[in-house]
C-alpha positions in Angstrom: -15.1 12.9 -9.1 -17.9 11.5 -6.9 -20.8 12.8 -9.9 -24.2 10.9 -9.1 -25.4 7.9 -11.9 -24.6 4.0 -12.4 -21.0 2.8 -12.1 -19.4 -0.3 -12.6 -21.7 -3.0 -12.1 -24.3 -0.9 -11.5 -23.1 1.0 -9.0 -24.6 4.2 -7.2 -22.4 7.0 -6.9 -24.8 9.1 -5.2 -23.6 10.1 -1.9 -26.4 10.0 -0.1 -28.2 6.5 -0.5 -25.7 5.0 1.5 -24.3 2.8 -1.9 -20.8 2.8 -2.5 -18.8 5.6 -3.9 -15.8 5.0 -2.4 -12.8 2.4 -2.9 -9.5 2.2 -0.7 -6.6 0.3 -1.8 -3.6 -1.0 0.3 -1.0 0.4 -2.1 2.0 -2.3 -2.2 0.9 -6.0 -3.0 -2.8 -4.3 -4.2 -1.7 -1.5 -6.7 1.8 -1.4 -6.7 4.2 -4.8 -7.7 7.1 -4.5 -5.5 10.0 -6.8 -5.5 12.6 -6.2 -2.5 15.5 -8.2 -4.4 15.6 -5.6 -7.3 17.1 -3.4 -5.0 20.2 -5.9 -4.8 20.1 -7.8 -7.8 23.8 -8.4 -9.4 25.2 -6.1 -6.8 26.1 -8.8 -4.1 25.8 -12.8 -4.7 22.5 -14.3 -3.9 23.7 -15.6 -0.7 24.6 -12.4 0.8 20.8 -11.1 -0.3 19.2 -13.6 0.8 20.9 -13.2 4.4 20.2 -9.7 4.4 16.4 -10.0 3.5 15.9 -13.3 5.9 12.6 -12.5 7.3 13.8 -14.4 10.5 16.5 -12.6 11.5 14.7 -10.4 14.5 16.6 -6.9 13.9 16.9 -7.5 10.3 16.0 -5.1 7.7 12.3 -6.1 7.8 12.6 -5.1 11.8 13.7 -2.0 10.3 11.7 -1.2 7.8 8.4 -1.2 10.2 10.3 1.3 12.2 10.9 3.4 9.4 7.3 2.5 8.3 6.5 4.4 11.7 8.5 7.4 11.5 12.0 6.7 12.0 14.4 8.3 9.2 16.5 6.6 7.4 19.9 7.1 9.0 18.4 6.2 12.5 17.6 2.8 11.2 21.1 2.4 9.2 23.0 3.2 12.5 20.9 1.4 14.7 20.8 -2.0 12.0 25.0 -1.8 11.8 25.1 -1.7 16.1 24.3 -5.8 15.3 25.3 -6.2 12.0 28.2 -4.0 11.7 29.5 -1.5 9.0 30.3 -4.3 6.1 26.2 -6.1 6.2 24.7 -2.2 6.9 26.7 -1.0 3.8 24.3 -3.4 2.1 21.0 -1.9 4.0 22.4 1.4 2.7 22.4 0.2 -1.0 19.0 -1.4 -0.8 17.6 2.3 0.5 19.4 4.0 -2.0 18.2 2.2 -5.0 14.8 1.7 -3.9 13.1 2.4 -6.9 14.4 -0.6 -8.4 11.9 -2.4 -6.0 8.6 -0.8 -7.5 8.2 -3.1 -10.9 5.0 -1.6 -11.6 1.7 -1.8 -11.2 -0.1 -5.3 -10.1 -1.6 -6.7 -13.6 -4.4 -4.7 -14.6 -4.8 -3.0 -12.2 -3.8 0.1 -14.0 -6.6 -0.7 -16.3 -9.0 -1.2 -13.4 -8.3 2.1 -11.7 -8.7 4.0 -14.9 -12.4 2.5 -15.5 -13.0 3.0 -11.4 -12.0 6.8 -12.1 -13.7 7.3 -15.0 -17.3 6.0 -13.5 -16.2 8.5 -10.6 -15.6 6.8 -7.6 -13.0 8.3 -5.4 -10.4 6.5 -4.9 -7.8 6.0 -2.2 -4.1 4.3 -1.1 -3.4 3.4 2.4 0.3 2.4 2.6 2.6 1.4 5.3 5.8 3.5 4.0 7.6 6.5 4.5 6.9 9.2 2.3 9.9 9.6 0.2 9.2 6.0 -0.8 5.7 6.7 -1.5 6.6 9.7 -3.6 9.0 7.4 -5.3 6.4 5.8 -6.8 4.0 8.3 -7.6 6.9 9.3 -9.6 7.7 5.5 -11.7 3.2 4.6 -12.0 2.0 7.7 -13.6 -1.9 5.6 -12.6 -1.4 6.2 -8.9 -2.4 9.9 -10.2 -5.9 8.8 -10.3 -5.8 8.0 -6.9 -7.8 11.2 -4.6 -5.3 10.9 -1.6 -3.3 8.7 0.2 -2.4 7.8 4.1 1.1 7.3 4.9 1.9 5.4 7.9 5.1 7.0 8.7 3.1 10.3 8.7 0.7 8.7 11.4 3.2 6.8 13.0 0.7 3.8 12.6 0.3 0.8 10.1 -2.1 -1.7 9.0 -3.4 -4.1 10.5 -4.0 -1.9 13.2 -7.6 -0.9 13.2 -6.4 2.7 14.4 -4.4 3.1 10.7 -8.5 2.3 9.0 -10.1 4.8 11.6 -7.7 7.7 10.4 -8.6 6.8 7.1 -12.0 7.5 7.6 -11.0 11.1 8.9 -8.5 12.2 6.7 -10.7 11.5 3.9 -13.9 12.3 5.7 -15.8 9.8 4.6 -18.5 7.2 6.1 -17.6 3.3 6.3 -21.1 2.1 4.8 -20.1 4.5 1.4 -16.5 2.7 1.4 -15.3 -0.5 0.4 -11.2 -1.3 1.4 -9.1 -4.0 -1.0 -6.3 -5.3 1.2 -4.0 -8.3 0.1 -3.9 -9.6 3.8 -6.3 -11.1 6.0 -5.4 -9.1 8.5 -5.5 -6.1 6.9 -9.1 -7.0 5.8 -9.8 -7.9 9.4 -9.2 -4.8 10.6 -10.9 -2.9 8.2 -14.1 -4.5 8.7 -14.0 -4.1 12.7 -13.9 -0.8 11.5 -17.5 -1.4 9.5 -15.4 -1.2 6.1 -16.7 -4.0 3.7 -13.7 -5.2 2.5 -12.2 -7.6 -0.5 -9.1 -10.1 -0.2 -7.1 -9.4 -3.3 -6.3 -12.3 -5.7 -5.7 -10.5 -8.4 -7.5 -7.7 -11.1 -9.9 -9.9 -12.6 -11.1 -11.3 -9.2 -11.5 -7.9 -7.9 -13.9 -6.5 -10.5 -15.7 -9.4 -10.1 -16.2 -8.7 -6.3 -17.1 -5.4 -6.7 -19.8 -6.6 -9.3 -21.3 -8.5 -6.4 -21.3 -5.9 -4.0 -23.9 -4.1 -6.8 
């Protein structure tokens, strides 16, 4: 990886002129399609999913999954969810974390595609994700593509997640690299907020197409 000549677009790889060489990805919603409800599909009736993944409810599972986002295992979160929700809905929680890879579909259209010509033009490339690392792994495991990826950041490693600028600034240090060689595709504008305070030039994703056609303009 990282070997000096023209990449996509025209591209410098060369480490030293300051050009890009490389590209950090938020993994789920960016790389990774990822669908809660597969989890539960045709084990409960929709009404019973859709109460259990209501984004509204405050110590709901999605309260629970930025804890366990930030370090807390699994069981912690199961016991703590069924103190308000009680054994019958947390039996449900348990189900969802138990077939979990039901929820990663694939990857994001052509993105797969994208990565591979990304790698093969030898930019490194990276995944910043805000998951545990048993889920994380979990993929790896479904989208043999995320093998192109050079290293990853786990939030529940750094007990941080994006948007917060401090998740970007790790980033940097883990992979050792400098902000002006580095270019972040986030599908939030937060996300992308944060990375650019950081001095990260950064892309909203809409999509494969629209992203190589960014990174063409950043040439």
């Amino acid at each position: 990886m990282g070997a000096q000549g023209e990449g996509i677009g025209g591209f410098q790889t060369d480490e030293e002129d300051g050009r890009i060489r490389h590209l950090l990805f938020s993994a789920r919603g960016v790389l990774v399609d990822w669908n809660p409800r597969k989890a539960l599909a045709g084990q409960y009736p929709q009404g019973v999913i859709d109460m259990v993944l209501d984004p509204r409810d405050e110590w709901g599972i999605w309260r629970y999954r930025t804890l366990m986002n930030l370090g807390w295992d699994e069981e912690r979160a199961l016991t703590d969810y069924e103190s308000t929700h009680g054994p019958a809905v947390a039996w449900v929680f348990r189900l969802y974390l138990e077939r979990f890879d039901l929820t990663i579909t694939g990857m994001q259209p052509g993105m797969a595609e994208l990565l591979d010509d990304l790698h093969n033009q030898g930019f490194t490339l990276w995944g910043l994700s805000n998951t545990t690392r048993s889920h994380a792994r979990l993929a790896e495991r479904k989208l043999e593509t995320l093998g192109l990826l050079d290293g990853a950041l786990i939030s529940a490693e750094e007990h941080v997640q994006m948007p917060d600028s401090l998740f970007f600034q790790l980033a940097l240090r883990r992979f050792g690299i400098s902000p002006t060689q580095a270019v972040f595709v986030g599908d939030s504008p937060d996300q992308v907020e944060a990375a650019e305070s950081c001095g990260i030039r950064s892309i909203l994703f809409k999509g494969a197409d629209h992203l190589r056609e960014e990174i063409l303009k950043l040439s």
